[in-house]
C-alpha positions, 0 to 999 in steps of 0.5 A: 633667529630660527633653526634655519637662519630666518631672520623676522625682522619685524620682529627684531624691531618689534614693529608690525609687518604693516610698519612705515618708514618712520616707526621703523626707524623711531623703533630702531633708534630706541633699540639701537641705544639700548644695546649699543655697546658703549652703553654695554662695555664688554657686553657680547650679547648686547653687541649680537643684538645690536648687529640684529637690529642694525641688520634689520633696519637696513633691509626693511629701511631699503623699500627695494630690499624690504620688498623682496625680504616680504616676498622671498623670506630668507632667500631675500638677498639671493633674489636681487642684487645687493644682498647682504646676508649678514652685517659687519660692523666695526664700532672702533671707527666711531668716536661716539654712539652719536657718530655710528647712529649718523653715518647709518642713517645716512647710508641706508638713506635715512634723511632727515625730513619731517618726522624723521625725530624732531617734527611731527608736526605741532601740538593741538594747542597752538592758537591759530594752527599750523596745518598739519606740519612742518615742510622741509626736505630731507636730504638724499643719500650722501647728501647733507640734510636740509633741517630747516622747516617752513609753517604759516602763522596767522595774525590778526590786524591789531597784533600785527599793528602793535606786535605781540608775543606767541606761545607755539606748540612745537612736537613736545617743546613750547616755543615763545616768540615775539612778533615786532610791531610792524609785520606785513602780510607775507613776512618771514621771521627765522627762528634759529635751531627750532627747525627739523632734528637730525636722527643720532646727531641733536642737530636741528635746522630752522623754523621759517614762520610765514605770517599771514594777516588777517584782513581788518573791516575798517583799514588797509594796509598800503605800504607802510600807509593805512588807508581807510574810507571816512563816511561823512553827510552831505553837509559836512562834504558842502559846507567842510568843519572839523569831524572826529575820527578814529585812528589806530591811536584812537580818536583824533580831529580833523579838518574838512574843507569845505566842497570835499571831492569824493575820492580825494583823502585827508592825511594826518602824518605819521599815523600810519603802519609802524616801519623801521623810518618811524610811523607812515600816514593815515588816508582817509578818504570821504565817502557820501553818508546818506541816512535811511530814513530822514526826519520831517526837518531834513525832508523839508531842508533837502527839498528847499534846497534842490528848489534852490541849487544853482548849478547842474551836477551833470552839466557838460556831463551828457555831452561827453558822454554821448557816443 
């Protein structure tokens, strides 16, 4: 304090005046714990320094209270309502450092939002990225913090199909987490307690994870069926046989009949997407494969045939079709 009773108390803190909300009170609360006087019995010095700080932190953690300390200095409290010129605090009321760091936080409307002390965001190291943090809301003054905090994970096809384990980065914490078998895009898994930390307390919310799934070049998910085209050739659609195909379980026959409709599928039962009732089917539906490029052979097969068909694909067609 200077000769004239001018608190900086910037430097109280020790934070610069360009200090935002959240290094002023990550400074705070490091100074608080030092000089606390439960960490400091009988220590008077220590109890002076601590109403310092608290006194600093409640008018610069105030954006009301820090604009006029920034623009009238030591005449701050006398250029508005509210001012306090000196702080008063009774430790006997507090059963624990825990206990006083909360009930101050709250009244001078600290909150407990993302980077209030337990979330900043996550580290560089989580596969797949999280963004740039947690979301989640504070609370406001009086009210009880809301802790929880919602992120999105992004999960390949296969993982999602046989369920996976993932190691997340969270603020200096390594999280595991197992993703079961059978997730679907826009599923939300709850990880108790690894949410946002309320300052002073160690209380923390929950983690919401959105899981996102990536799209697969060959499957679609439809409710708890898989769904994907089968290419098959013109002779296999005519004349039907059995053809392998490939599953999720790998390769598996199956029975064409012969005059495949396109847009008809085959199913193969409990071959599909992983559910709590057990598995759901597999569609496949056929799709016309044409070669780029024919053999002499299949040149001359196509052309004899085309001499031979009896039946006109477009009969009745061109009738209907007129407007």
């Amino acid at each position: 304090m200077s000769a004239n009773g001018y608190r900086d108390y910037f430097k109280v803190l020790g934070v610069d005046r360009g200090a935002d909300a959240d290094a002023i009170k990550r400074a705070f609360r490091k100074l608080a714990r030092q000089h606390h006087p439960d960490v400091n019995p009988g220590d008077k010095d220590a109890e002076a320094r601590f109403k310092e700080i608290s006194e600093a932190y409640e008018v610069l953690s105030d954006p009301d209270k820090r604009r006029r300390y920034e623009q009238f200095g030591q005449y701050w409290s006398q250029a508005g309502s509210g001012g306090m010129g000196g702080m008063d605090v009774d430790f006997g009321r507090y059963g624990n450092f825990d206990d006083f760091i909360n009930d101050l936080l709250g009244r001078f409307g600290g909150g407990a939002g993302p980077g209030a002390g337990g979330f900043g965001g996550f580290g560089t190291g989580f596969p797949g990225g999280f963004g740039a943090g947690f979301g989640g809301a504070g609370g406001g003054r009086g009210a009880a913090p809301n802790l929880d905090a919602e992120a999105t994970l992004s999960l390949s096809f296969s993982d999602a199909f046989h369920g996976c384990e993932r190691t997340l980065a969270v603020n200096e914490e390594r999280v595991q987490v197992r993703i079961p078998a059978g997730v679907k895009d826009g599923s939300r898994l709850r990880l108790k307690g690894k949410g946002n930390l309320q300052p002073g307390t160690g209380r923390r919310g929950d983690l919401y994870l959105n899981l996102k799934l990536q799209p697969h070049p060959v499957w679609r998910l439809d409710g708890d069926q898989l769904r994907a085209d089968l290419p098959l050739s013109l002779d296999e659609l005519a004349l039907g046989g059995e053809v392998v195909v490939a599953t999720p379980d790998g390769e598996a026959k199956v029975q064409v009949p012969p005059g495949m409709k396109v847009g008809r599928s085959l199913r193969l039962r409990g071959k599909g997407w992983p559910a709590a009732a057990g598995r759901g089917d597999l569609l496949l539906t056929p799709t016309l494969q044409l070669p780029e490029t024919l053999s002499d052979r299949e040149r001359q097969l196509l052309e004899g045939l085309r001499e031979a068909r009896s039946v006109d694909p477009r009969q009745g067609w061109a009738a209907a079709a007129r407007l």
